[in-house]
C-alpha positions, -999 to +999 in steps of 0.1 A: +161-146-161+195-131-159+198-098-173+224-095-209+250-076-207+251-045-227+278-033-256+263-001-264+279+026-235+281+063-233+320+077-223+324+100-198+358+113-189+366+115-151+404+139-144+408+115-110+415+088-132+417+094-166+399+067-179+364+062-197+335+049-171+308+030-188+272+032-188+261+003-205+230-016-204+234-038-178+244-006-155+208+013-167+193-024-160+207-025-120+193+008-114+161+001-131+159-033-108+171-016-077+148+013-078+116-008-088+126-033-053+125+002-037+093+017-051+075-023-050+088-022-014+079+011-001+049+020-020+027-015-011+036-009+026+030+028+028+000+034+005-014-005+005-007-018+040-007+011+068-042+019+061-055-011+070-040-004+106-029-039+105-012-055+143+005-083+149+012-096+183-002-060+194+021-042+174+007-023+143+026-034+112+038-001+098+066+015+087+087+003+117+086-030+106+093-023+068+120-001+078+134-035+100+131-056+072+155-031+046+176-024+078+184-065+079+184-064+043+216-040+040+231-055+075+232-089+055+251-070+023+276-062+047+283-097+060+318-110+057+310-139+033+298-110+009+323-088+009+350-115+002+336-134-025+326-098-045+357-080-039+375-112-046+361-122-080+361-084-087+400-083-088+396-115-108+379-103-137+393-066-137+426-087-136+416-106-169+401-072-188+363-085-183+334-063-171+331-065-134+310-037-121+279-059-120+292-084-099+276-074-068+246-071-080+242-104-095+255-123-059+227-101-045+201-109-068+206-147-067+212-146-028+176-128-026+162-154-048+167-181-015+153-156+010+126-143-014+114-182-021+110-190+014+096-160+028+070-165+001+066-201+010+061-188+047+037-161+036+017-183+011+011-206+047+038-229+049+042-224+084+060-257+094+089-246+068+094-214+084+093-232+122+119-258+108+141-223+093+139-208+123+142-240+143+180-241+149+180-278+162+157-291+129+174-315+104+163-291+079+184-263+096+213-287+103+217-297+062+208-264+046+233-248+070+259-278+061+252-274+025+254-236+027+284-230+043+307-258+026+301-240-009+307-205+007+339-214+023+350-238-005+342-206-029+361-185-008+395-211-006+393-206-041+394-174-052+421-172-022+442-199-040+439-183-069+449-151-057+482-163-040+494-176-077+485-137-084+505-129-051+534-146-060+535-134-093+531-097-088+556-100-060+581-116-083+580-086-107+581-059-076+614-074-066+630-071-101+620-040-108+631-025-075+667-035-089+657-011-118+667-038-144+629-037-161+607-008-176+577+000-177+569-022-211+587-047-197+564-047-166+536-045-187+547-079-208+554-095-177+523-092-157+502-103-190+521-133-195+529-147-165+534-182-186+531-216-169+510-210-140+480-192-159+478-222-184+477-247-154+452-231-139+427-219-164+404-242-160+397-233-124+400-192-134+369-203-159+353-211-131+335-173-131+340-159-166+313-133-165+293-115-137+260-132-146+273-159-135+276-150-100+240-147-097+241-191-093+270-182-068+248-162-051+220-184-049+239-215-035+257-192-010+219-185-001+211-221+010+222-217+043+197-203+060+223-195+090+226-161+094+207-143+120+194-117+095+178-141+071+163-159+103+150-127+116+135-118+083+116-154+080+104-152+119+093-121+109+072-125+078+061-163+098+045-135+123+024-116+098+010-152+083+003-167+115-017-136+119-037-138+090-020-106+074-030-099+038+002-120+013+008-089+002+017-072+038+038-099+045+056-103+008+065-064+007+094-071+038+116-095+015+110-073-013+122-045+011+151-068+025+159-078-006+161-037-021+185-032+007+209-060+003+209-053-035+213-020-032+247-019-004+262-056-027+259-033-057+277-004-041+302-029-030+307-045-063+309-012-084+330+007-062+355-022-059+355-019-099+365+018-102+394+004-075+406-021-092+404-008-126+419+025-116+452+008-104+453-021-133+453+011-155+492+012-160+515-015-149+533+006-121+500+006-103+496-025-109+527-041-090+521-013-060+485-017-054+474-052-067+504-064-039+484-051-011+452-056-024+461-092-037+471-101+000+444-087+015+418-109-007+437-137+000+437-131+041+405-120+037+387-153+020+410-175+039+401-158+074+364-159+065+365-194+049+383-206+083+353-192+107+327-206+087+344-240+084+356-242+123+317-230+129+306-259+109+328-281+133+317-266+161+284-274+157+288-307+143+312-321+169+293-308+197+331-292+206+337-275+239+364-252+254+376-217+254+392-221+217+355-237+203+334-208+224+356-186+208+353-196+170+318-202+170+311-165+189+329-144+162+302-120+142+304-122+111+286-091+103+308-064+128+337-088+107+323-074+073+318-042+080+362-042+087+369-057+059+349-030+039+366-007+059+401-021+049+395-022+011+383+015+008+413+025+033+437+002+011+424+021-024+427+057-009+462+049+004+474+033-026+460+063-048+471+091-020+508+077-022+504+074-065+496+110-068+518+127-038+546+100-041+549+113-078+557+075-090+547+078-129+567+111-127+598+088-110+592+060-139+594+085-168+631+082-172+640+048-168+614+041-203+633+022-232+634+022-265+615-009-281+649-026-293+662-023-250+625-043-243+640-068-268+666-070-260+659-078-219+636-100-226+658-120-245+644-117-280 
C-alpha cells in the first residue's frame, strides 16, 4: 500500500542554498523502508542462510551470491530508462511547486514489485515461468518485453514533449531578457504564466500529479522482463529452487536486489530535487539552469526512448545490417551511468558559474519599482 505523504516537517537551514530542506514523513518512511530491505536482506542470508553451508551447482551460496544479487540490484538503478523517467518527472513537479524528492523511490518500489513477484513465483517452484523469463525466444518473453518497452519509451516521449513546450518557453524569456527590457519580477510573472500552452496541455501534465503515483509507473516499466540484470537475478534465484534451497535462501536475493535498486533510484530522485529546487529558487536561475537542464531531459528521454523502440524493431523485424547490429548492441546500463554523469556535471556547472559569475549581484540594479512591472507588462 503506497506510503502518505507527510505535512508535518522539521526546517533546517542549509548557507549553500538558502532554502529550508524538509524532513517530512514520507522522507523518515524511505529510510525506514530502505534500511529494513537492507537489514531483511543481509541479516536472513548472513545469520539464517550461511550456516547451513548451502551449494548450488558446487558453489556454496554465501555471501558472494548475496553480494551479486544487491550488486545487479544497484547496476539496474543506474539503467538509462531510470534515470530519464526520474530526473524527467522530477523537473516536472519541482517545476509545478509539488513535492518531488520521493520520486525515485516510488519508481523503485513499484519496479521491485515485478522482479520481487516473479522471483517469488520462481522460488515458490514455478520453474517453467522462470525458463520462459529467462527463455529469450518464449512467447512469454516476446510480449512482456513488447509490453514493457512500448510504455517505457511512450513514457519517456512524453515527459520529452512536455519538456520542449518548457524549452521553448524558458528560451523565449532568456532572449528578452538578454535585451534587458524585463526584470526580475517580470521574469518571475512570466515563467508562472506562460498562458496558452499550459492550459492546452494540462491534462497530459496531470498525468503524474504526485510522486506516489510513480510507484504504477514503475511497476508497468517493470513488465519487461528485458534487461540482463533482472534476467540474471531470476536465473539466479531459478538455481537455488531447482536445488531444493530453503524459500527463504532463495527470497533474501530479490530482497537484496531490490535494497540496492531502491536505495541508488532514491539517491537519484532526491538529489535531482535539491538540483532542481535549488535553481527554480529565483527566477534568474531559473532561465540559466532550467535551459540546459530542460534540453538535456528532453535529449535524454528522446535518445533513450529511440534505442528502446529501434530495439523493439530490431527484434521484431528480424532486421539486419550494420545500422540494426548497431542499435540493438547499445548498453543501456554504461548509457545510464553518462547520463547520471551529465546531470550532476550540468548542476555543479550551473551553480559554479551562479556564485563566481556573481549573476544575482549583476541583476540587483536593473530591479523596478512595482508601477515599471505594470507598466511593461501592459497593465
Amino acid at each position: 500500500m503506497p506510503l502518505r505523504s507527510g505535512h508535518r516537517h522539521l526546517s533546517v537551514k542549509t548557507p549553500l542554498f538558502s532554502r529550508p530542506l524538509h524532513f517530512d514523513t514520507t522522507a523518515i518512511a524511505m529510510i525506514v523502508v530502505i534500511a529494513l530491505l537492507h537489514i531483511v536482506g543481509w541479516t536472513t542470508l548472513i545469520a539464517i542462510v550461511v550456516p547451513l553451508h548451502l551449494s548450488v551447482d558446487s558453489r556454496v551460496f554465501g555471501v558472494g551470491i548475496g553480494v551479486t544479487a544487491y550488486a545487479l540490484g544497484m547496476r539496474h538503478a543506474f539503467d538509462a530508462d531510470h534515470i530519464a523517467a526520474i530526473d524527467n518527472t522530477t523537473r516536472k513537479l519541482v517545476g509545478e511547486g509539488k513535492p518531488a524528492h520521493s520520486i525515485g523511490f516510488w519508481f523503485s518500489f513499484g519496479h521491485s514489485t515485478i522482479v520481487f513477484g516473479l522471483t517469488l513465483l520462481v522460488a515458490l517452484g514455478v520453474r517453467s515461468l522462470s525458463g520462459h523469463v529467462a527463455n529469450a525466444g518464449s512467447g512469454f518473453h516476446a510480449v512482456a518485453g513488447l509490453i514493457g518497452t512500448c510504455i517505457s519509451s511512450g513514457f519517456l516521449y512524453l515527459i520529452a514533449a512536455l519538456n520542449i513546450v518548457s524549452f521553448f518557453a524558458i528560451y523565449k524569456v532568456f532572449r528578452r531578457m538578454k535585451s534587458g527590457r524585463y526584470d526580475e519580477a517580470y521574469l518571475e510573472h512570466r515563467l508562472e504564466n506562460r498562458g496558452v500552452v499550459n492550459r492546452l496541455l494540462a491534462p497530459l501534465m496531470r498525468i503524474v500529479r504526485k510522486p506516489g503515483q510513480m510507484y504504477f509507473v514503475g511497476l508497468l516499466f517493470g513488465m519487461g522482463f528485458d534487461t540482463a540484470t533482472e534476467i540474471a537475478l531470476l536465473v539466479l534465484t531459478g538455481s537455488g529452487a531447482a536445488a531444493g534451497l530453503p524459500w527463504y535462501a532463495t527470497l533474501c536475493l530479490p530482497v537484496l536486489f531490490a535494497a540496492g535498486m531502491l536505495l541508488f533510484d532514491t539517491i537519484d530522485g532526491s538529489f535531482m530535487n535539491v538540483a532542481y529546487g535549488w535553481a527554480l529558487a529565483k527566477p534568474v536561475r531559473k532561465i540559466y539552469y532550467n535551459l540546459v537542464v530542460t534540453g538535456l531531459s528532453v535529449a535524454v528521454g528522446v535518445v533513450i526512448g529511440t534505442i528502446e523502440i529501434l530495439g523493439l524493431f530490431s527484434n521484431a523485424l528480424n532486421a539486419h545490417g550494420a545500422f540494426w547490429s548497431w542499435a540493438s548492441g547499445i548498453d543501456l546500463n554504461s548509457l545510464g551511468f553518462a547520463i547520471v554523469g551529465l546531470f550532476v556535471a550540468t548542476w555543479l556547472v550551473s551553480v559554479a558559474i551562479w556564485k563566481f559569475g556573481r549573476i544575482e549581484e549583476k541583476w540587483a540594479p536593473v530591479r523596478s519599482h512595482s508601477g515599471i512591472i505594470k507598466q511593461q507588462m501592459g497593465e
